[in-house]
Structure formats: C-alpha cells, structure tokens
VMD Tcl script that builds the backbone (N, CA, C; Angstrom):
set m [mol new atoms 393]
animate dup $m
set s [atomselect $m all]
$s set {name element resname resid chain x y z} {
  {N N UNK 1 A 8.449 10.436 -33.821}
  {CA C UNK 1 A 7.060 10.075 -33.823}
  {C C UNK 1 A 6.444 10.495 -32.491}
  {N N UNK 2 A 5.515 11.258 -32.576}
  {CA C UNK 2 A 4.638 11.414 -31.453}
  {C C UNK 2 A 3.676 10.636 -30.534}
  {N N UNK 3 A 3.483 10.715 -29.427}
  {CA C UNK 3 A 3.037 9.407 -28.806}
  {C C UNK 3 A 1.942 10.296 -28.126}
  {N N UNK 4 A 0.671 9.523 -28.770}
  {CA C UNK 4 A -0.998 10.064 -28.216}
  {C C UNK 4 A -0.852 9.957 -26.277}
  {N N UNK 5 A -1.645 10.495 -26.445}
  {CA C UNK 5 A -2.500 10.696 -24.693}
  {C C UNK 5 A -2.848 9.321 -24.268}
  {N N UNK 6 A -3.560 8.679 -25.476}
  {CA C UNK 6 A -4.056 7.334 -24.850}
  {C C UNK 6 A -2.786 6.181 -25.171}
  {N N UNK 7 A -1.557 6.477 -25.760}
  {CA C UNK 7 A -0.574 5.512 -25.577}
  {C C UNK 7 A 0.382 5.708 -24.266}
  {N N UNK 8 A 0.163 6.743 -23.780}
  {CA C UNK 8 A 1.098 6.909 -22.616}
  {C C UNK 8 A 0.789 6.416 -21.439}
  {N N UNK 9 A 1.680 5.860 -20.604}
  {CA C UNK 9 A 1.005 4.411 -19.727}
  {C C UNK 9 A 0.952 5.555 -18.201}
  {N N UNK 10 A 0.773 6.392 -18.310}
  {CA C UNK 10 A 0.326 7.109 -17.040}
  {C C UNK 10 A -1.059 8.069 -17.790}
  {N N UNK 11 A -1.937 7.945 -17.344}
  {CA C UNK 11 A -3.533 8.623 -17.499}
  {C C UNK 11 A -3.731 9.344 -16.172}
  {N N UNK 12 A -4.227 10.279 -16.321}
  {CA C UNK 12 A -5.570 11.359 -15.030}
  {C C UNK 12 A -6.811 11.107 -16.251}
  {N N UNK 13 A -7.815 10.546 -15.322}
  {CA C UNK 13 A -9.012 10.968 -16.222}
  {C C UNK 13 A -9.651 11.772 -15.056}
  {N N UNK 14 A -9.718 12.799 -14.980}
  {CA C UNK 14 A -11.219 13.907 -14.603}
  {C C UNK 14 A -12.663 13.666 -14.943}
  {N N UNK 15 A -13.933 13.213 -14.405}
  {CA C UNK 15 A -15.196 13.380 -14.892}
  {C C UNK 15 A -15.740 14.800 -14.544}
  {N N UNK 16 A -15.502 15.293 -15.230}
  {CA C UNK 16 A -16.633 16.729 -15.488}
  {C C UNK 16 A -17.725 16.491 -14.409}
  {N N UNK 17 A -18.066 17.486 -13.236}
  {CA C UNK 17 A -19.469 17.411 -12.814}
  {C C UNK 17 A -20.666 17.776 -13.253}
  {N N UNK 18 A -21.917 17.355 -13.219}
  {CA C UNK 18 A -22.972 18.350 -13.957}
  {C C UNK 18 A -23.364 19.106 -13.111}
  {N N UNK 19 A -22.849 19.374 -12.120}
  {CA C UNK 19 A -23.152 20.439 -11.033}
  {C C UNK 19 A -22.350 20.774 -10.183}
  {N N UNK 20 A -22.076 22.133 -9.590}
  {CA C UNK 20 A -20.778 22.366 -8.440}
  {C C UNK 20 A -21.289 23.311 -7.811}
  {N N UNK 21 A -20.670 23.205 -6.193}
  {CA C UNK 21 A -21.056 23.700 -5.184}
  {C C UNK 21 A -20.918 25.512 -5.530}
  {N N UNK 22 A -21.663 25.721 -5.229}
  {CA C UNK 22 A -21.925 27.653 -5.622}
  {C C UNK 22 A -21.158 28.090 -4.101}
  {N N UNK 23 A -21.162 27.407 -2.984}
  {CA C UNK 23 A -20.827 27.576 -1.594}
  {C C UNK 23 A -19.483 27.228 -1.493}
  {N N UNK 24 A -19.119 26.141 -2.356}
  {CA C UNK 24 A -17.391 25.858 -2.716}
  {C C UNK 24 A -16.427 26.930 -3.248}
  {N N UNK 25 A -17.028 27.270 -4.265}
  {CA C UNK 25 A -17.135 28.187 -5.105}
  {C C UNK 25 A -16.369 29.438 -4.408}
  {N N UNK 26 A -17.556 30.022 -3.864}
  {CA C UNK 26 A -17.751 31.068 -3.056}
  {C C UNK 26 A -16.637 31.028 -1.834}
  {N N UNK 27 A -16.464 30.207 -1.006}
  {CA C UNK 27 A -15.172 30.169 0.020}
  {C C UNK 27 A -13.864 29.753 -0.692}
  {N N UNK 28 A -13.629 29.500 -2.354}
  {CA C UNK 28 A -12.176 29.982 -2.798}
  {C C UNK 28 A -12.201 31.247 -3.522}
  {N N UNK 29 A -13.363 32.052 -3.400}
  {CA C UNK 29 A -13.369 33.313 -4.495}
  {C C UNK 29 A -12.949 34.506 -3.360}
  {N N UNK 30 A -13.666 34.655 -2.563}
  {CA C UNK 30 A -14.410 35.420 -1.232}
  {C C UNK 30 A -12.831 35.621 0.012}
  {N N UNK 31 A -12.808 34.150 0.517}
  {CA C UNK 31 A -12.059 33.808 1.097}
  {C C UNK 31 A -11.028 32.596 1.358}
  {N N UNK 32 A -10.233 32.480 0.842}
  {CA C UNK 32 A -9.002 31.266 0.641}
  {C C UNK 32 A -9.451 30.181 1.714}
  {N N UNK 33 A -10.672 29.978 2.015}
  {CA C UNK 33 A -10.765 29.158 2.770}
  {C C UNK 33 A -10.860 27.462 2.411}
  {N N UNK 34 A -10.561 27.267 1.271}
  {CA C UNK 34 A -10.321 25.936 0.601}
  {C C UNK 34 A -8.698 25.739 0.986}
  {N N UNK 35 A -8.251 26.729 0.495}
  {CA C UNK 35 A -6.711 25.908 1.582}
  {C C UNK 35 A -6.513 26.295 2.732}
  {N N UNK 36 A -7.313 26.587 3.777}
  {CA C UNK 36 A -7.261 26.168 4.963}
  {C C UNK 36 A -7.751 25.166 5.233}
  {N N UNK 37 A -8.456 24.580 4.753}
  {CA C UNK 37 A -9.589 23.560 4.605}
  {C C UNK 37 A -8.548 22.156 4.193}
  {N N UNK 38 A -7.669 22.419 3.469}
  {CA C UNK 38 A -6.507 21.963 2.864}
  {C C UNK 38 A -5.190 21.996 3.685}
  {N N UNK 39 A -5.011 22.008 4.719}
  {CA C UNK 39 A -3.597 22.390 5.469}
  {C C UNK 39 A -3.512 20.928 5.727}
  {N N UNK 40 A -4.239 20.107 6.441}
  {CA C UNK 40 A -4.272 19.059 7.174}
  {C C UNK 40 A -3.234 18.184 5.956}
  {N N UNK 41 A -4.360 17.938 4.666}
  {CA C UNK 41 A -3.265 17.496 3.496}
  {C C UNK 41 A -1.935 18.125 3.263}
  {N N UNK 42 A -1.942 19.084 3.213}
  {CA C UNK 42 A -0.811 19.995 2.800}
  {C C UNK 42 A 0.635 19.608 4.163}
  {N N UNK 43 A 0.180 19.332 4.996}
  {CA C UNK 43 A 1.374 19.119 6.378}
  {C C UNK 43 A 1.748 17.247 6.090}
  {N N UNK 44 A 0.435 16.608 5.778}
  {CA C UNK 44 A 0.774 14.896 5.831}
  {C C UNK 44 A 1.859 14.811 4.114}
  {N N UNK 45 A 0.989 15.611 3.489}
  {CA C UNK 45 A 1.699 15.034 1.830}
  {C C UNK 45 A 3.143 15.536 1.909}
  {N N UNK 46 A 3.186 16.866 2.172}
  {CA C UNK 46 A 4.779 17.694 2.590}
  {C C UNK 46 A 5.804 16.091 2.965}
  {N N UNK 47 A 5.415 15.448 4.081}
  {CA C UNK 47 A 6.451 14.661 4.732}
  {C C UNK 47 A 6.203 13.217 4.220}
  {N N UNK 48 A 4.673 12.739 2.832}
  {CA C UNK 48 A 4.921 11.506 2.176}
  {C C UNK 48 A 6.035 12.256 0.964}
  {N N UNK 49 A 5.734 13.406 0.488}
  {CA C UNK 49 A 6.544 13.867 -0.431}
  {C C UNK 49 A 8.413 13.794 -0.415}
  {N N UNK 50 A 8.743 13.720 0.862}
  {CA C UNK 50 A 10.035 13.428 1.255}
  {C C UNK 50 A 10.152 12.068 0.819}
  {N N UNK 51 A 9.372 11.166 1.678}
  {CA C UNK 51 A 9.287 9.959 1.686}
  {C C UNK 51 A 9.646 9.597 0.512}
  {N N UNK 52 A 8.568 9.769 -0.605}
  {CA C UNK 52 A 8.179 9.334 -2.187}
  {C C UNK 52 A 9.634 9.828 -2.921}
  {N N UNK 53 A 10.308 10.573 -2.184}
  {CA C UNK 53 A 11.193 10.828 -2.811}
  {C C UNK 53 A 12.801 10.066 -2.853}
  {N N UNK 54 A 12.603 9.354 -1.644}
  {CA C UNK 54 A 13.778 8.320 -1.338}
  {C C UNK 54 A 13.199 7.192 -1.641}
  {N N UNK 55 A 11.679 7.005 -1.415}
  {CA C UNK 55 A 11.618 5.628 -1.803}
  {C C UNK 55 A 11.989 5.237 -3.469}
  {N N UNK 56 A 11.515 6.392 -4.552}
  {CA C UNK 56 A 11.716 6.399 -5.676}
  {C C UNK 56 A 12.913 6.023 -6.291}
  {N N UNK 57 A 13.591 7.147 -5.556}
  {CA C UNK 57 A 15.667 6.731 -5.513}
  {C C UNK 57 A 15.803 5.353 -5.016}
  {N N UNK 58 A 15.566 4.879 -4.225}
  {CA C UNK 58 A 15.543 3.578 -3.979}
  {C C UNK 58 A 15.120 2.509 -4.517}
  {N N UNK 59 A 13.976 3.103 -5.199}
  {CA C UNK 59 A 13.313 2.163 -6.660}
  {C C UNK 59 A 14.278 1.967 -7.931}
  {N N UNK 60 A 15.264 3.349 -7.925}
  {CA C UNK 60 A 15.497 3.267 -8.958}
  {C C UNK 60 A 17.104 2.222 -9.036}
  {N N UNK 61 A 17.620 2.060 -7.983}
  {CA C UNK 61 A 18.618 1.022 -7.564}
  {C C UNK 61 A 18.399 -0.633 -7.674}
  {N N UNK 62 A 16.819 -0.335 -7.161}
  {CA C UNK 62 A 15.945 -2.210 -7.464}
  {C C UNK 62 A 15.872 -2.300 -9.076}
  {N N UNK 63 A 15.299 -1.479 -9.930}
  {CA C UNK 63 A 15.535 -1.203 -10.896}
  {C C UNK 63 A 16.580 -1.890 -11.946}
  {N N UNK 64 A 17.748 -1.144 -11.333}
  {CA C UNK 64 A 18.701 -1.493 -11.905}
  {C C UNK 64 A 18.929 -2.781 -12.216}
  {N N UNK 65 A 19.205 -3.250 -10.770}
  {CA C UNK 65 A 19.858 -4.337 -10.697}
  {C C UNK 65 A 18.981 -5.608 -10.880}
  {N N UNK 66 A 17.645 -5.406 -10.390}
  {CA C UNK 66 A 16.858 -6.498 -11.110}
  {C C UNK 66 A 15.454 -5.945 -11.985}
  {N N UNK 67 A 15.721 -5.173 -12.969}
  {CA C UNK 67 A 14.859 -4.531 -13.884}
  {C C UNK 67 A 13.262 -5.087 -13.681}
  {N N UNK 68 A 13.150 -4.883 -12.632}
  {CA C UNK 68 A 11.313 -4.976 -11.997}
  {C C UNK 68 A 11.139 -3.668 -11.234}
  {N N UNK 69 A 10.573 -2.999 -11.014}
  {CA C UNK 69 A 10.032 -1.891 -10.135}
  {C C UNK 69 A 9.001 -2.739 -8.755}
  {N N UNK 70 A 9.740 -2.952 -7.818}
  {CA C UNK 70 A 8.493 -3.977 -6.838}
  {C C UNK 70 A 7.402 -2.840 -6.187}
  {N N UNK 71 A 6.562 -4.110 -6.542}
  {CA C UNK 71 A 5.069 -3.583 -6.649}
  {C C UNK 71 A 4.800 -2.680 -5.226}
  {N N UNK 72 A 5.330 -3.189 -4.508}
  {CA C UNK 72 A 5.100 -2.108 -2.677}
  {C C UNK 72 A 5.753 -0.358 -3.169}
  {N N UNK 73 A 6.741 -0.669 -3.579}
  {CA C UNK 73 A 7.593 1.223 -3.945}
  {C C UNK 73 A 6.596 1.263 -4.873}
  {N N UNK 74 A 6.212 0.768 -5.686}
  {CA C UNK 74 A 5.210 1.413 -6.946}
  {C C UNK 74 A 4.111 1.982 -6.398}
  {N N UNK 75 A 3.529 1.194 -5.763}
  {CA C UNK 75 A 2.397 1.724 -5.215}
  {C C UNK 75 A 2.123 2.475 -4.084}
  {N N UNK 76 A 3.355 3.004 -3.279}
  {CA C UNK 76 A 3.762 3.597 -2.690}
  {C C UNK 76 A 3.584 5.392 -3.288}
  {N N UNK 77 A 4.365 4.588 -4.216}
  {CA C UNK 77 A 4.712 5.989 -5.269}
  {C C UNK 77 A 3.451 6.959 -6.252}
  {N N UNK 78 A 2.756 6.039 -6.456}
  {CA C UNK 78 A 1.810 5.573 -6.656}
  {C C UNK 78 A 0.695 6.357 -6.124}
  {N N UNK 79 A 0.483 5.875 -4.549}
  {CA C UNK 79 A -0.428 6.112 -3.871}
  {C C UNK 79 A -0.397 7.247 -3.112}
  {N N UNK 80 A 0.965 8.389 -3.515}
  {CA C UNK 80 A 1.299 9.647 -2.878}
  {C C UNK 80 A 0.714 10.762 -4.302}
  {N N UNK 81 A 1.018 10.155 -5.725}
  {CA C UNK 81 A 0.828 10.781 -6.917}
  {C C UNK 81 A -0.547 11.401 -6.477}
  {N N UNK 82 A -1.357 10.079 -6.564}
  {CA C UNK 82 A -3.219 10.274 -6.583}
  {C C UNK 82 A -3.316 11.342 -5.594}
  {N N UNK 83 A -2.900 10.927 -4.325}
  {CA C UNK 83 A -3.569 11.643 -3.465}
  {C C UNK 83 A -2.983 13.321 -3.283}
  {N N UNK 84 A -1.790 13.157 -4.543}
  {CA C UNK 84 A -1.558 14.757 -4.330}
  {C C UNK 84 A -2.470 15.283 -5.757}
  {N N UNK 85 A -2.798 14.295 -6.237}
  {CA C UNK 85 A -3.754 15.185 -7.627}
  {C C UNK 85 A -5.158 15.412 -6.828}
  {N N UNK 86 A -5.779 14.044 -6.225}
  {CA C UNK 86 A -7.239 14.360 -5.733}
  {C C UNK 86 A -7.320 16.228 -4.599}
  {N N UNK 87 A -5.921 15.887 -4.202}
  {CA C UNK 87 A -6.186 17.752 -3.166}
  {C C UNK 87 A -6.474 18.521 -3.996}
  {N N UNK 88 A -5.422 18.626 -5.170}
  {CA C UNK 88 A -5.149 19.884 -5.738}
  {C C UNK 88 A -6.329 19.988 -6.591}
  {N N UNK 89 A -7.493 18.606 -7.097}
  {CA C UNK 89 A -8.232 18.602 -7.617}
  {C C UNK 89 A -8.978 19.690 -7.506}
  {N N UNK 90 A -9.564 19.228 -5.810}
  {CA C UNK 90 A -10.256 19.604 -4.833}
  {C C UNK 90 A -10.192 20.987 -4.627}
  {N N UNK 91 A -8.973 21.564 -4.313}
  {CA C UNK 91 A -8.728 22.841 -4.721}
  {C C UNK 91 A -8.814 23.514 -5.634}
  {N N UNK 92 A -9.027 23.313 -6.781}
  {CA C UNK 92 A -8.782 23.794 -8.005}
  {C C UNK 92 A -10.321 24.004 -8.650}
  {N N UNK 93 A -11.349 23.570 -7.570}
  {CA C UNK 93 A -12.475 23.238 -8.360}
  {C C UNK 93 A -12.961 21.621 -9.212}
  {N N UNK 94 A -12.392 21.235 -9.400}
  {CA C UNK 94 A -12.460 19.936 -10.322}
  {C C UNK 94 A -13.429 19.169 -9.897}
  {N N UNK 95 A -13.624 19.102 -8.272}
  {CA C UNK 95 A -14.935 18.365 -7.721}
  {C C UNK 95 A -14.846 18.661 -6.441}
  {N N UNK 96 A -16.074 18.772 -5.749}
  {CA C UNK 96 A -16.767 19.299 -4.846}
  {C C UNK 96 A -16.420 18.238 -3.681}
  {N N UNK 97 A -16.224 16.808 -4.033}
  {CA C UNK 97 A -15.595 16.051 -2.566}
  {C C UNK 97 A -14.426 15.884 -1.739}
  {N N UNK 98 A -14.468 16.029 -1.079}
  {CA C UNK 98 A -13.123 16.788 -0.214}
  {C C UNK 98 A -12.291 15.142 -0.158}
  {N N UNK 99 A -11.307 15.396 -0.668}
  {CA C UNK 99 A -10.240 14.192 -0.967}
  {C C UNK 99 A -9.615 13.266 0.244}
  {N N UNK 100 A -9.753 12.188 0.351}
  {CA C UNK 100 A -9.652 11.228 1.338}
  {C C UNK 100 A -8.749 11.173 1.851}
  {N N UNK 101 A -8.052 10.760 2.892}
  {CA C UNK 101 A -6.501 10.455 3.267}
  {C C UNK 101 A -6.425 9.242 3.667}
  {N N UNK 102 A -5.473 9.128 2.028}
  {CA C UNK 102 A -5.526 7.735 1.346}
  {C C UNK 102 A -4.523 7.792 0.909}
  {N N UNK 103 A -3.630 6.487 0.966}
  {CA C UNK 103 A -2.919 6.224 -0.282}
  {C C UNK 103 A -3.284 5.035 -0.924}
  {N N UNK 104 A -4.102 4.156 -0.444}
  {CA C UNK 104 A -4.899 3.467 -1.549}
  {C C UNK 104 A -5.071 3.833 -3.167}
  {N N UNK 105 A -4.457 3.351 -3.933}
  {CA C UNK 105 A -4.675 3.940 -5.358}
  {C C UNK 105 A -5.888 3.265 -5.872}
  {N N UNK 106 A -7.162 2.689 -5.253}
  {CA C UNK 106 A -8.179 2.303 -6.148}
  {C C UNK 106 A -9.444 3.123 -5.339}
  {N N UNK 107 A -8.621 4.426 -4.048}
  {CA C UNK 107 A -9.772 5.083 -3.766}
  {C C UNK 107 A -9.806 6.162 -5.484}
  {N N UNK 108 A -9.180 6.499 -5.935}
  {CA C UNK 108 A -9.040 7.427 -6.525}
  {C C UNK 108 A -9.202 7.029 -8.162}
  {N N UNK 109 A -8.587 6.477 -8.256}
  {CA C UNK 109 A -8.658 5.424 -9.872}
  {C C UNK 109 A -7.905 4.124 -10.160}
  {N N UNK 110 A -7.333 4.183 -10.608}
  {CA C UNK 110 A -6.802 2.589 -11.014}
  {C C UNK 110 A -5.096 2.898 -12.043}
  {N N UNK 111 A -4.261 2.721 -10.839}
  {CA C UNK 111 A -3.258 2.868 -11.432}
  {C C UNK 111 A -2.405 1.251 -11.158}
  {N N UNK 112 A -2.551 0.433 -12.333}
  {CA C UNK 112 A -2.125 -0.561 -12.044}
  {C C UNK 112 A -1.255 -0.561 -12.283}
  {N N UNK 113 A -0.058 -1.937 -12.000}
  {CA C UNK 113 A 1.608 -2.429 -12.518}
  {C C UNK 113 A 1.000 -2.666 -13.668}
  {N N UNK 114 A 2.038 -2.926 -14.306}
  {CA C UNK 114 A 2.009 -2.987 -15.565}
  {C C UNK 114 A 2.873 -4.365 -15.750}
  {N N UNK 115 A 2.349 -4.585 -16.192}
  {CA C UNK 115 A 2.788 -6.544 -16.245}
  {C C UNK 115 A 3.691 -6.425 -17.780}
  {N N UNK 116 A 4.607 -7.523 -17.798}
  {CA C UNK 116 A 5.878 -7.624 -19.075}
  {C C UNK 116 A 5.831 -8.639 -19.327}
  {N N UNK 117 A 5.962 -9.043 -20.596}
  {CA C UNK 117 A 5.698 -10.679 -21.084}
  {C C UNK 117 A 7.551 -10.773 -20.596}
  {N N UNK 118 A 7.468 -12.399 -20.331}
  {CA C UNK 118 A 9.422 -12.382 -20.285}
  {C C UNK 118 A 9.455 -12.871 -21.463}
  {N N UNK 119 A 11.065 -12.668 -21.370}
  {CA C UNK 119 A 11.349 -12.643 -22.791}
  {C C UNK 119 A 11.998 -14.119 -22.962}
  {N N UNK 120 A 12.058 -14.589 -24.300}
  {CA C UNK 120 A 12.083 -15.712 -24.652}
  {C C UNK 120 A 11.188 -16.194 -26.002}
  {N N UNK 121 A 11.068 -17.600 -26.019}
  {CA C UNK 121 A 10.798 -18.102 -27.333}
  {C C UNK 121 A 9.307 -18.479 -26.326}
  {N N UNK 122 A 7.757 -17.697 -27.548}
  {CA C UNK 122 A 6.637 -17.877 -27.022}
  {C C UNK 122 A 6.436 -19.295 -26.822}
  {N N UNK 123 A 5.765 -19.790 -25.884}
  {CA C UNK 123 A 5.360 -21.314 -25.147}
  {C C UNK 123 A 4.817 -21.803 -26.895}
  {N N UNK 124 A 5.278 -23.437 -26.702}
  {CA C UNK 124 A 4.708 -24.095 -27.549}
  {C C UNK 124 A 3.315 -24.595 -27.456}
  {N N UNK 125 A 2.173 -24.643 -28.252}
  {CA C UNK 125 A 0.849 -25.315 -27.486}
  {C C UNK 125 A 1.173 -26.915 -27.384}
  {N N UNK 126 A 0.101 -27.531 -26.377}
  {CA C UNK 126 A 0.274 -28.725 -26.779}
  {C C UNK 126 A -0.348 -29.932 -28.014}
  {N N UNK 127 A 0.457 -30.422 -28.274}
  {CA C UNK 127 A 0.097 -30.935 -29.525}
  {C C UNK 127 A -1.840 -31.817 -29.035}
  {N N UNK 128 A -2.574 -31.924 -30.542}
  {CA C UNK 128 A -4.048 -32.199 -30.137}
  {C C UNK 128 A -4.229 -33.744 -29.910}
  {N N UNK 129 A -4.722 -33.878 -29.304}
  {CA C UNK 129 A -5.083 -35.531 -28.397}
  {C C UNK 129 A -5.533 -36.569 -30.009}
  {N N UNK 130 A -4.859 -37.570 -29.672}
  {CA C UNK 130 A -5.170 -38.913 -30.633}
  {C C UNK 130 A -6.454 -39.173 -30.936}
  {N N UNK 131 A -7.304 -39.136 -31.994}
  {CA C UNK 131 A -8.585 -40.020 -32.222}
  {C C UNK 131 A -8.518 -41.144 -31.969}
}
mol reanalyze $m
mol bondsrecalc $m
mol representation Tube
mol addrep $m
C-alpha cells in the first residue's frame, strides 16, 4: 500500500512567490554569486552536518534502549534539516530571503515531536455524579 504525501510525518511546504528578484535572478545566471553569498552557510552547516551526524547515531542508541527520541537530539536534528533546506532554498531560487542562521525550527516552519499515546487499557471516565 502506498503512503500519500500528506500521511508521511515529515512535510517541506514551499509557498510559491508572486514575485522574484530579477537582480537575484541575474547574480545566479550571470555570475555564481549566490554561492558566494552562501559560503558563510556552507562552512557553519559543513561542521553542524558532522555534528547532526553523531548526534543522530547517538539518538539512535537512546532509541533503543528507551524507545523515545529526546526532544533536545530531535530538534537538534531537526534544526540542522531546516536550515540546510532554507540555503539551498535560497539558492535554488525558491525565495528571495536570504536564510537565517538558525537552528530554531519555528524560524522556518514547524517541525514538531510527535507525541504517542502509551500503551495500555484507554482511561476509564468517571462515573456521573448522584441526583
């Protein structure tokens, strides 16, 4: 069975601009000057990208042993994803604002935990009050 776009618990939504810089444009057509413009990201993400990469392995050991992903590595992980999509956005054309240096994941969108009911027998209500 195939699993839609909107069931998969990781999303990018893109908003389309109704307008883009002709001058943006023009310094990635002309002259590569969008990734020079881009190095500064390109040198910090290089060495979160190491990072994101042990912390992950390291997630995946918490994981194991107590089947939660804690919320700090998530958002860690998290907060290196966004900010390597908002560059490449940026680069790519996608939008004209030059991408923050952030790992905040609610500069960019909203990548929340994802919460798990525990498991067990659902709560009983309480029974309704005496007339």
């Amino acid at each position: 069975m195939a699993m839609t776009s909107q069931e998969y618990p990781i999303q990018l939504k893109v908003t389309r601009p109704e307008r883009s810089s002709r001058g943006l444009a023009l310094t990635g057509v002309l002259f590569p000057l969008k990734v020079l413009l881009l190095i500064p990201h390109l040198i910090v993400l290089s060495a979160l990208n190491l990072a994101q990469f042990v912390v992950a392995y390291i997630g995946y050991f918490v994981v194991l042993f107590t089947g939660r992903y804690p919320e700090g590595l998530y958002g860690f992980v998290a907060g290196v994803m966004q900010w390597y999509a908002r560059a490449q956005g940026w680069l790519l054309g996608l939008t004209d604002r030059y991408p923050p240096f952030s790992l905040d994941i609610a500069t960019g969108g909203s990548l929340a935990v994802p919460t798990v009911a525990p498991a067990g027998p659902p709560p009983v209500p309480p029974p309704p009050p005496a007339p």
